[in-house]
N, C-alpha and C positions, 0 to 999 in steps of 0.2 A: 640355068646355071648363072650365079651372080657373076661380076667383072672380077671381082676381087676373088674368086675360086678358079674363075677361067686363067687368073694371071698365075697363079700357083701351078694348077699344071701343066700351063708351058712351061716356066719356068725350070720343072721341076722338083722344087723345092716340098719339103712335108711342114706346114705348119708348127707342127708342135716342133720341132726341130729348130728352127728361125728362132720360136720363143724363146727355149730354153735356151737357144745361142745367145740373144738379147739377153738376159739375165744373168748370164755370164757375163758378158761384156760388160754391163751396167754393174755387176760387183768390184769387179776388175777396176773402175774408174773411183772408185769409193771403199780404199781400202779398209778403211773403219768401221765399214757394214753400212746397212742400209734399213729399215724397218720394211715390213710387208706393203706399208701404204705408196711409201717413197719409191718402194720399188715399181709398184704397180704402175703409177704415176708416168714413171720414168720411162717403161718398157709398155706403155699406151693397152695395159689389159685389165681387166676384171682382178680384181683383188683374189676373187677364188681361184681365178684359172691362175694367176701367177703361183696360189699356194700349192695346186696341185703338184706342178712343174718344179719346185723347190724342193716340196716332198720328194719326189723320185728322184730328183739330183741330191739330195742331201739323203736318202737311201744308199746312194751309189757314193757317197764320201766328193762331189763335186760341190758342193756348199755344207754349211755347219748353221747353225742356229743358237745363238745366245739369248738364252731366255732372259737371264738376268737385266740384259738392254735389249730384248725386243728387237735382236739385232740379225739377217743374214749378212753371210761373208762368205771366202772361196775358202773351198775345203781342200782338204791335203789330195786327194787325187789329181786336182789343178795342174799341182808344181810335180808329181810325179808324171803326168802327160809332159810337163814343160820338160824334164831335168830328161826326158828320155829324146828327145829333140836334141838334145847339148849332148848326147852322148857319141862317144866317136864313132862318125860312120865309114862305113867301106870306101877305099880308097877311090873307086870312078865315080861318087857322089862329092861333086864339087862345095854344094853350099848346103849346111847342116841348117842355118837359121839363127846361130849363136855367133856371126862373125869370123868361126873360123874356117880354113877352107880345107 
């Protein structure tokens, strides 16, 4: 078992799961979008493996893809996870995440 496998299952954590979290974050920081290269780059993976993980998120409406500029970006499912965070919570839930209490 390599180092870098033994540290994931203590951890915890699922690989493919980190990635895709990476590439969310990495949209998130580049509202304009990002090309497949830049993104790979960015998020230290295989240009395939980033596209697979785009696929499936952009299956799921969590990225969009603009052909016309070769461009990903964060898709409408994003701000529907966000906007349900800001929605009002039950009164013994002190912090929603939106500031208000």
């Amino acid at each position: 078992m390599s180092s870098h496998h033994s540290k994931l299952a203590f951890t915890g954590e699922v690989q493919s799961v980190r990635r895709a979290l990476s590439i969310l974050e990495a949209l998130s920081a580049r509202r304009q979008g990002l090309t497949l290269k830049m993104l790979a780059e960015q998020v230290d993976l295989p240009p395939s493996t980033a596209h697979r993980l785009l696929t499936t998120l952009q299956n799921h409406h969590y990225v969009l893809f603009e052909p016309g500029h070769n461009l990903w970006r964060l898709g409408a499912q994003v701000m529907e996870l966000a906007s349900s965070l800001c929605a009002p919570s039950p009164p013994r839930q002190r912090d929603n995440g939106c500031g208000a209490a």
